[in-house]
N, C-alpha and C positions, 0 to 999 in steps of 0.2 A: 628445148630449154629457152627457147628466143619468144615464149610467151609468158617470161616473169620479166615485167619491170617495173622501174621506178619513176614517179613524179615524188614534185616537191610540194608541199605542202602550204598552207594558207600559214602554220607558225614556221614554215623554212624545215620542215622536216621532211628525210626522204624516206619515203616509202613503200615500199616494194608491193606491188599485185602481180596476181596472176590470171593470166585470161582462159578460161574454158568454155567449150562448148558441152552443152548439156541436152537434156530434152530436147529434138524439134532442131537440133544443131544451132538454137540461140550461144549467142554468146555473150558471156558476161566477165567484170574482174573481179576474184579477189581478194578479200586482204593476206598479204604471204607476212606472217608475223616475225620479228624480229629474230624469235626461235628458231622457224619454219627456213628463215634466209642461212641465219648460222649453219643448220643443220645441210642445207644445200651445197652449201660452201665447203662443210667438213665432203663431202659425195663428190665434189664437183672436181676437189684435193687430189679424190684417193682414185681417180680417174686420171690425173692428171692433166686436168682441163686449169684454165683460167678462175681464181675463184668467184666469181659472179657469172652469169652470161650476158652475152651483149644481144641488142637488137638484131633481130635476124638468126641467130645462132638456131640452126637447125637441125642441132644433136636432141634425140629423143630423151624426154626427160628419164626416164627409167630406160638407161644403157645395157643392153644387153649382154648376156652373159658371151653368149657366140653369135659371130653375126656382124658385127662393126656397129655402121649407123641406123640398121634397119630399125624400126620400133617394136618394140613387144606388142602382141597384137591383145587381144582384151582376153580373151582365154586364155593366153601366155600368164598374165598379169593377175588373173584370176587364180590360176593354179601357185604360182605364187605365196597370193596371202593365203590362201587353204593352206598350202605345206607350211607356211607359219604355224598357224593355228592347230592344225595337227599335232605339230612339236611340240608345244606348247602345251596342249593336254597331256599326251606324254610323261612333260613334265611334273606335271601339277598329278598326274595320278602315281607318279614314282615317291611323290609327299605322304602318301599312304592315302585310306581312305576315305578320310573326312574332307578330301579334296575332288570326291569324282564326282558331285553336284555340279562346280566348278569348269572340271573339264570337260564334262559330256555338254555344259555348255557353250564352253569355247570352240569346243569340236565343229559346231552348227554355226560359226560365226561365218562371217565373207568381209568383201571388200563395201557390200551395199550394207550391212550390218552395223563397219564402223561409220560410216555416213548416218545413218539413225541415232547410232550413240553421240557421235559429234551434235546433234541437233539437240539431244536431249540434255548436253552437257551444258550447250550454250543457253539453250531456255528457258535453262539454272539462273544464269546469271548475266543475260544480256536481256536488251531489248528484243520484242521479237519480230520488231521489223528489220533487224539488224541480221537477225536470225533468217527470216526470211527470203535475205539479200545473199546471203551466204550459202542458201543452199538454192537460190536459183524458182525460190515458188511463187507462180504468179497471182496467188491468194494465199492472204494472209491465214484464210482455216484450214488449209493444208498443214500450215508449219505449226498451228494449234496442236496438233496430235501427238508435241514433243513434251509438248509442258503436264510434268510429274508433279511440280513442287506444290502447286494449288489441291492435288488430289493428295499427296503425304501430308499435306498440314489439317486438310479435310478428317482426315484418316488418323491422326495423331489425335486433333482435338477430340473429337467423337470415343475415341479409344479412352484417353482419361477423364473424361467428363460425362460419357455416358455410360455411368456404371451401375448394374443391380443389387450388385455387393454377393452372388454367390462365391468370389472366390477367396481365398483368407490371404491376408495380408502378407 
């Protein structure tokens, strides 16, 4: 946990990152969003820890179930969000069947899956150098491969404006 922290800001705001090693064990920060800190804080509570961590703090971020300080190791943490995700469909096919589209899709998700969706969410609406700071790519035509919204608006225009007219109104 003792690799989220906070600097202050150029307008005096504090801001919290967080440091990973990614690809290649570079490392990078980043941004832990004011949600992302709450929600830490609400974890950090029901642990009974201090609500923020401090420098150095060398409790593993995702505390394990049995075990004390040990870390969850990556196929710990994998099987994880799979039995989320499983549940999940579950769910979603107990909705009856106009949901099993839905859940034999969720079925097939992972933890690298919502990293894709995060990517695709952000370069909806961010910049995508911003984007590509975020997820670590050291070419910006890597993080190209997120952006939907150029190919939906493609796809929209051509859709109602390129018509034959066989279908009836």
């Amino acid at each position: 946990m003792g690799d989220f922290y906070w600097r202050r800001s150029a307008d005096r705001r504090e801001r919290w990152w967080l440091e990973i090693r990614g690809k290649g064990e570079r490392t990078r920060g980043i941004p832990a969003t004011d949600e992302l800190v709450s929600e830490l804080m609400r974890y950090r509570k029901a642990h009974e820890l201090s609500p923020l961590p401090r420098e150095g703090d060398i409790l593993p971020l995702l505390v394990p179930l049995i075990g004390g300080a040990r870390p969850m190791g990556r196929s710990g943490v994998h099987e994880l969000v799979k039995n989320i995700f499983r549940k999940t469909a579950v769910r979603l096919r107990a909705r009856g069947p106009d949901h099993e589209a839905a859940a034999a899709h969720v079925e097939q998700a992972s933890a690298h899956w919502m990293r894709h969706t995060a990517g695709t969410h952000q370069s909806d609406n961010m910049d995508l150098k911003v984007v590509r700071d975020n997820l670590g790519h050291a070419n910006i035509a890597t993080t190209s491969i997120y952006i939907h919204t150029e190919d939906d608006k493609r796809h929209d225009q051509t859709s109602s404006l390129h018509k034959l007219g066989w279908l009836a109104p």
